[in-house]
N, C-alpha and C positions, 0 to 999 in steps of 0.2 A: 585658483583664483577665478572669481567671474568676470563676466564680460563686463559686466558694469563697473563691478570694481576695478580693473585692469584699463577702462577706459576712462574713468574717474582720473586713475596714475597719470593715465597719458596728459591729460588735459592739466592735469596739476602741472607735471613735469613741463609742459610748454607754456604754461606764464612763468612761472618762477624763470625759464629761459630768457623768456623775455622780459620782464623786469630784473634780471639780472645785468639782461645787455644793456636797457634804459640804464640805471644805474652806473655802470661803467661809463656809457658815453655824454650824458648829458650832465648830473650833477659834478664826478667824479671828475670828467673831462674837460669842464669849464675851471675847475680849483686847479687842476694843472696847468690849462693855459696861462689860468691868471697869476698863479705863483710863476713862473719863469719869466713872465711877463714883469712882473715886479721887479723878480730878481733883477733883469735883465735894463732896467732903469739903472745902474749901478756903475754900467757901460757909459754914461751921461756922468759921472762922478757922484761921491759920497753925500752932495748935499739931493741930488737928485732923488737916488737910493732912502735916503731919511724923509725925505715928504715921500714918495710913495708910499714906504712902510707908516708913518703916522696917519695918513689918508685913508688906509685898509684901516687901523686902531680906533677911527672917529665914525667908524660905522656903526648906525643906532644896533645895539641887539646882535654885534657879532658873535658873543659867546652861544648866544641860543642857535644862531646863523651857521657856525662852525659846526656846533652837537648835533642839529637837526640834516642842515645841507649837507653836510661834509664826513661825519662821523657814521650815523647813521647809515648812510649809501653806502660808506667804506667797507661798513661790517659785515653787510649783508653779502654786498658783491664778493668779498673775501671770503667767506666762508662758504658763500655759493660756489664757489670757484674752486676753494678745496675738495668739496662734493665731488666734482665735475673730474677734476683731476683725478680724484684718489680713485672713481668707476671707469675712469677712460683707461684705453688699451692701446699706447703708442704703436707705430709698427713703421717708425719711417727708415728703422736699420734695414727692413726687408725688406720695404716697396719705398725708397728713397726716391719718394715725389714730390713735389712742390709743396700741394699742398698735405701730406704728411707728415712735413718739417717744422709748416708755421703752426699747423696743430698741436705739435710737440712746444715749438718754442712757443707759442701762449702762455702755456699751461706752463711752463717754467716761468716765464717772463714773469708772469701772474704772482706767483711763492718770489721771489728776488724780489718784485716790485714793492711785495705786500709789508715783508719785513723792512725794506730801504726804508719805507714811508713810515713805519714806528719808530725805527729808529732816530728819522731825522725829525718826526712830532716830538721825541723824548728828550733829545738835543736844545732843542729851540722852542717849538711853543710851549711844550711843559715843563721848560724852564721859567721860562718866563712867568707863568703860570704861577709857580711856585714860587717865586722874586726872584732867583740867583741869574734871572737876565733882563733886564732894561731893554726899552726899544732903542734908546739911544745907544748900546751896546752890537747894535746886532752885527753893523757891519766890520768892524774887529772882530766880530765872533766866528763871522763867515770868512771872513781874511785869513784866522787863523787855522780854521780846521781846512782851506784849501789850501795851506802853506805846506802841511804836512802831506808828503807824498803818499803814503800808505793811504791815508782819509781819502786823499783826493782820489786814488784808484776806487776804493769803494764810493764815493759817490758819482764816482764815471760810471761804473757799474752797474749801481742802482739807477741814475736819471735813464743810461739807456736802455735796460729793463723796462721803465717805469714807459718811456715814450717809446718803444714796442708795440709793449703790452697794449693802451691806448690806441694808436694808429694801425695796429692790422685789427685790432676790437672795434675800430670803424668799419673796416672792409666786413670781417663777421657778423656784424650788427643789420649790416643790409640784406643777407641771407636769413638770420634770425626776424626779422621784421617783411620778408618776403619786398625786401625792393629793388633789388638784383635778382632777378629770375631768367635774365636772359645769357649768354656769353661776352654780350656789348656793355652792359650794365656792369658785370662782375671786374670788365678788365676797365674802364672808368673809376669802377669802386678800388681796385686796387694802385691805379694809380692816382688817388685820391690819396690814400691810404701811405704812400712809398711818398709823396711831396708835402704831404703834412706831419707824416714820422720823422724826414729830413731837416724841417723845416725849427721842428720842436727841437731838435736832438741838437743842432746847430746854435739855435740859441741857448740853449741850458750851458753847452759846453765853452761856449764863447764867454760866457758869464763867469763860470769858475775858474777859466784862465785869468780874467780880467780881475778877480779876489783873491787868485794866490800869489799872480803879479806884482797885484797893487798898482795896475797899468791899464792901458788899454786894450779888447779883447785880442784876439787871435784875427777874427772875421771884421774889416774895418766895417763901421756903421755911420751914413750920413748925419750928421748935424753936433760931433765931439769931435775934441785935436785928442790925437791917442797920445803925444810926447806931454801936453798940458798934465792929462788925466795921473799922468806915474806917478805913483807917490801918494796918492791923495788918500 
């Protein structure tokens, strides 16, 4: 191979890096916050839960919104990821360091995350999609698939995958865009990363206790009576 062409490689190989991390944290990473963020209205009771979801529904052009923002990013950064995966050469069994663990678990997080999030698109928006679910359906729909423990295990599974994957791909992303360059920088960036993972991961789960309940979450939240909320 020539130099040219070899340096060609390289220079490829570092945008698609980097539009891979854009990707992950900006589009990808605002539809997660926003969807738990939704969910997490649910905590406030079922009629709360129903204007949020019809409020995302009455957004001019979300199908185009969803396919361009949200699908597109998805696909890319996914399959970019597998790339990355399927060439990476773990080794944190031999040199079991810090960061040769969250290397590891990314790139796992990444495949767990990537699958949770088809499956629970195939669940619910493309149901929907296809008519066999109503908006006015959804929160029985979520009631009933956190009722069932086995579900519930896998979407514990998948959301903390998912909010992983996301909050150390913050910490990474600032090494990838070269804005952590220093040791002061990197342990800021990571503890950026360790309060906004926790922070994510706390509310998703708070959320699905409070759907398979049918109560108030786990974690009390200001401005709901949790004994009001049972039941509803």
């Amino acid at each position: 191979m020539s130099v040219a062409a070899s340096g060609a490689g390289s220079r490829s190989s570092f945008v698609l890096r980097r539009a891979h991390s854009l990707a992950g944290v900006v589009p990808l990473g605002i539809f997660l916050v926003e969807h738990l963020w939704t969910n997490a209205s649910a905590l406030y009771g079922r009629a709360s839960f129903d204007a949020a979801v019809e409020q995302i529904q009455r957004l001019p052009g979300l199908v185009w919104l969803e396919a361009i923002g949200i699908g597109l990013p998805l696909t890319f950064h996914a399959l970019y990821g597998i790339a990355i995966a399927r060439r990476a050469r773990p080794n944190a069994v031999h040199y079991p360091f810090t960061a040769n663990w969250l290397f590891l678990l990314q790139r796992a997080s990444g495949i767990v995350a990537f699958v949770f999030v088809l499956a629970h698109l195939w669940q619910f928006r493309f149901a929907k999609a296809r008519g066999t679910l109503d908006t006015s359906q959804m929160y029985a729909a979520i009631s009933e698939t956190f009722a069932r423990p086995a579900l519930f295990a896998l979407y514990l599974l998948g959301i903390t995958a998912t909010v992983f994957h996301f909050a150390n791909g913050l910490r990474t992303a600032g090494e990838t865009w070269g804005l952590t360059a220093t040791d002061r920088a990197r342990k800021l960036a990571a503890g950026l990363s360790l309060t906004v993972g926790l922070a994510l991961w706390a509310l998703g789960v708070n959320t699905m206790y409070h759907f398979a309940l049918r109560c108030g979450g786990v974690i009390p939240l200001p401005g709901f009576d949790r004994v009001a909320l049972c039941g509803v």
